[in-house]
N, C-alpha and C positions, 0 to 999 in steps of 0.2 A: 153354193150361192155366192154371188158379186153383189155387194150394196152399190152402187153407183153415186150414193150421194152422203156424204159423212159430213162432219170439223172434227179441227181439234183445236184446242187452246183455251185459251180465256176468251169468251167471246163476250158476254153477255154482262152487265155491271150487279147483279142480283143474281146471276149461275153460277155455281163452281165452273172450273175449268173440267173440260172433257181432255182425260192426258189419253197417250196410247197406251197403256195398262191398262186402263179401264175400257175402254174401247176394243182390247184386244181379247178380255174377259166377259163384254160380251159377245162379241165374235163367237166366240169357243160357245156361250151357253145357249145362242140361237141358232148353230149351225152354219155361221157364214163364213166362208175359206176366204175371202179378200173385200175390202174395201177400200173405196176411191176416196184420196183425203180431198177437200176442195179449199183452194183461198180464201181470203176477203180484203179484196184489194179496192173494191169501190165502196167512196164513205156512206153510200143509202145502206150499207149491209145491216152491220151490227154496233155495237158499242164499240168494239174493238178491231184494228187489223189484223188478220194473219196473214202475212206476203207469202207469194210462190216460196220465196228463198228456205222460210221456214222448215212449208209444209215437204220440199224436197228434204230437210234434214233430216226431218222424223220421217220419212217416208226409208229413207235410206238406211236406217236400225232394222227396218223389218222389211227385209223387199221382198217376201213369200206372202206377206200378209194386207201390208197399204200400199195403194198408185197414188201416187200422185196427179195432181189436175194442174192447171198454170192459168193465170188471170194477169191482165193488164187493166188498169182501168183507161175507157178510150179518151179522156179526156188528158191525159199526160201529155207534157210538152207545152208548147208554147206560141206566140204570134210568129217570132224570128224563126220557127221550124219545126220540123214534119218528124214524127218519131214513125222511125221504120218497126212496124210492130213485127213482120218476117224475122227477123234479127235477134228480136227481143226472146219470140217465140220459139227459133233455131237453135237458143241458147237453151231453155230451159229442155228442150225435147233432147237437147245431147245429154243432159242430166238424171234423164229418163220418163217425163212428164210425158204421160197419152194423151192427154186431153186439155178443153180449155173448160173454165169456169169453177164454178157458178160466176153464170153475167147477170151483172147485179147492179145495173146502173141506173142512175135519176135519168133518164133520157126518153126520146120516142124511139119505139122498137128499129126503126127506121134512120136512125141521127145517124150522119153521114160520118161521124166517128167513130161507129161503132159499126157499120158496113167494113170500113177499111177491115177491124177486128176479123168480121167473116171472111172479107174474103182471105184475109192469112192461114185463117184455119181450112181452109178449103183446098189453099195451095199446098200444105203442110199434112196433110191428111189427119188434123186434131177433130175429133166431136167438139162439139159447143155444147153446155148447157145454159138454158136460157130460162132467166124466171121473168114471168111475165106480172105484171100487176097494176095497180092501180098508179101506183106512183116511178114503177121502174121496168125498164122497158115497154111502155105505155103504147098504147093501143085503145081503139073504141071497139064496138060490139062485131063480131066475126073476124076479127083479127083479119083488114083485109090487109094493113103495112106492114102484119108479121108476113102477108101472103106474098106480095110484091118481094118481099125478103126471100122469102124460099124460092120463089122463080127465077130471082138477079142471082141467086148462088146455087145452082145446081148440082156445086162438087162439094159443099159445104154440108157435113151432115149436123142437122138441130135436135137438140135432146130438148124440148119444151115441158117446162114443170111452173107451177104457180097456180095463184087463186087465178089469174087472168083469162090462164090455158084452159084450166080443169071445168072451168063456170061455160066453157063452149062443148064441154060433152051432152048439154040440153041445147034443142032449138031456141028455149026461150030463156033468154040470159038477161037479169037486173046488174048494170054496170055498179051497182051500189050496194048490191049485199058480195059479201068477200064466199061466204060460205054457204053456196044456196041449197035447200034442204026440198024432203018432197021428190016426187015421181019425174024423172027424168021426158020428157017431151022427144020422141025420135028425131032426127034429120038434124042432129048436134054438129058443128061447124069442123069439131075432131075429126067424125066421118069422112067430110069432105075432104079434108085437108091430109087426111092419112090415104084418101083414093087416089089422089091426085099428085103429090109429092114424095117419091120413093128415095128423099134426102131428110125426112120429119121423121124421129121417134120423140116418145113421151118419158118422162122420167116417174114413177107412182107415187114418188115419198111425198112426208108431210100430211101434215090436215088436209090439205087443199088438194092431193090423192085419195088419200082415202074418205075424204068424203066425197069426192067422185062416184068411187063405186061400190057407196054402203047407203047411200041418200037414197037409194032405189035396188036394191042389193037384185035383185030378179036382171035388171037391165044392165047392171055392172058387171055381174058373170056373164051376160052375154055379148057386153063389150071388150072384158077379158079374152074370152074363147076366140072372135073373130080380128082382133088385133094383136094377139101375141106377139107376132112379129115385129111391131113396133115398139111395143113397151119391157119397162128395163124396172128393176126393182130398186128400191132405194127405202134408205128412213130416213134424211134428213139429222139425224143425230145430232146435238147440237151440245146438252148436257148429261152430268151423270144418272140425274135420276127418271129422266125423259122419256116417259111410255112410247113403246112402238108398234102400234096395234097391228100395222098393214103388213106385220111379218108374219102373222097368226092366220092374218086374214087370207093371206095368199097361200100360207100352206094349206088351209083348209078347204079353200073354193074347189068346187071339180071342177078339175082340168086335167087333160090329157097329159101323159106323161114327156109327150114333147112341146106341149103348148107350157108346160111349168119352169121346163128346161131352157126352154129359148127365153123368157121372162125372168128368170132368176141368176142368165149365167151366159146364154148364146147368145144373145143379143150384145152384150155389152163387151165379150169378148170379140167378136166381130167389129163392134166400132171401132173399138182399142188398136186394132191389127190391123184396121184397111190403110191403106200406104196412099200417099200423093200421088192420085192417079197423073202426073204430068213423072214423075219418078220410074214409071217403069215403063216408057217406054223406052224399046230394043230392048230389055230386059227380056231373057230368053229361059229363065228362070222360073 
């Protein structure tokens, strides 16, 4: 199993710090062979930063066991000038960083500087994980300027995770409960948006996963089964003593022995490995 979504550090002013010892101890006691450390590079995250630079040191003690992710926040830089996020990004990926995020900004999903963001990742062949929500990465009901976004970046693949995202698995979405409960309503804007854009996967962690597909558990194995391909496992891990239900839940759900695989491990190994499609070409390799 791949967790795709981790921390480490002190993050929280009331958490112990989550170190990689303990992170790595539970790794070993759930069965999971790698996890994705992720930054906190924009100040809506947590209490505290942890910068790419970090997360590559500790990632580099254990390079069988943690990936590293890389984050900019897009607001860096200044009136007198343009910070070349390619650059910033070309550096961390020599370092060995797959991916970019958690994006995790006060902005509209949409802010024209946080596009520049995508499209770097797009040219770079990095995933993006994007938390949607009420306050960051901001959006109204059907997510139509996340939708505008995945159709301006085509080569840009989006790992979408948050209450923002998860609350469009129902057709009928209250922008004002974070955590809605109860029978899921079919024709969920997820649907749509995973028909239509084969650059969309879903990240599961978090509350705001798993109660996705335990709010109506009948309809969430059956969104399971017919989207595996899209979605990628995660716990969100944040501190040491931080229940992680949707690790239980997934191994138990029936699923096909390939629909578990691609969800726990193919899927995320695939984003990790696809290369800048502007990179290979004459590549005869």
């Amino acid at each position: 199993m791949i967790d795709i979504h981790t921390h480490l550090g002190k993050i929280m002013l009331d958490r112990e710090p989550l170190t990689a010892d303990i992170l790595l101890s539970t790794m070993d006691k759930l069965g999971i062979e790698q996890s994705v450390i992720l930054p906190l590079e924009n100040p809506e995250e947590t209490h505290y930063y942890v910068p790419t630079r970090e997360v590559i040191e500790i990632c580099k003690k254990h390079p069988d066991r943690l990936i590293p992710f890389c984050g900019v926040d897009p607001r860096r830089g200044g009136p007198d000038f343009k910070l070349d996020f390619n650059v910033i990004l070309k550096g961390y990926i020599e370092q060995g960083c797959r991916g970019f995020g958690e994006h995790l900004a006060g902005l509209p999903v949409n802010d024209p500087r946080s596009i520049e963001i995508y499209k770097a990742c797009g040219e770079l062949g990095l995933p993006i994980i994007l938390h949607i929500d009420r306050w960051r990465n901001t959006d109204s009901v059907h997510l139509p300027a996340f939708e505008r976004v995945l159709f301006e970046n085509p080569n840009t693949n989006f790992i979408a995770h948050g209450p923002g995202w998860w609350a469009e698995i129902s057709s009928e979405v209250d922008p004002e409960i974070t955590y809605p409960l109860g029978k899921v309503k079919p024709g969920g804007w997820i649907d749509y948006l995973f028909s239509r854009y084969p650059n969309l996967y879903a990240d599961l962690s978090a509350q705001s996963g798993y109660n996705a597909l335990t709010r109506d558990e009948e309809f969430g194995v059956e969104f399971v089964r017919r989207s595996y391909q899209r979605l990628l496992f995660g716990t969100d891990y944040l501190y040491p003593e931080q229940e992680l239900p949707l690790v239980e839940l997934i191994k138990n759900m029936d699923l096909t022995e390939e629909q578990f695989e691609a969800i726990t491990k193919g899927n995320a190994l695939e984003l990790m490995l696809k290369e800048n499609p502007e990179s290979t070409e004459g590549d005869d390799n």
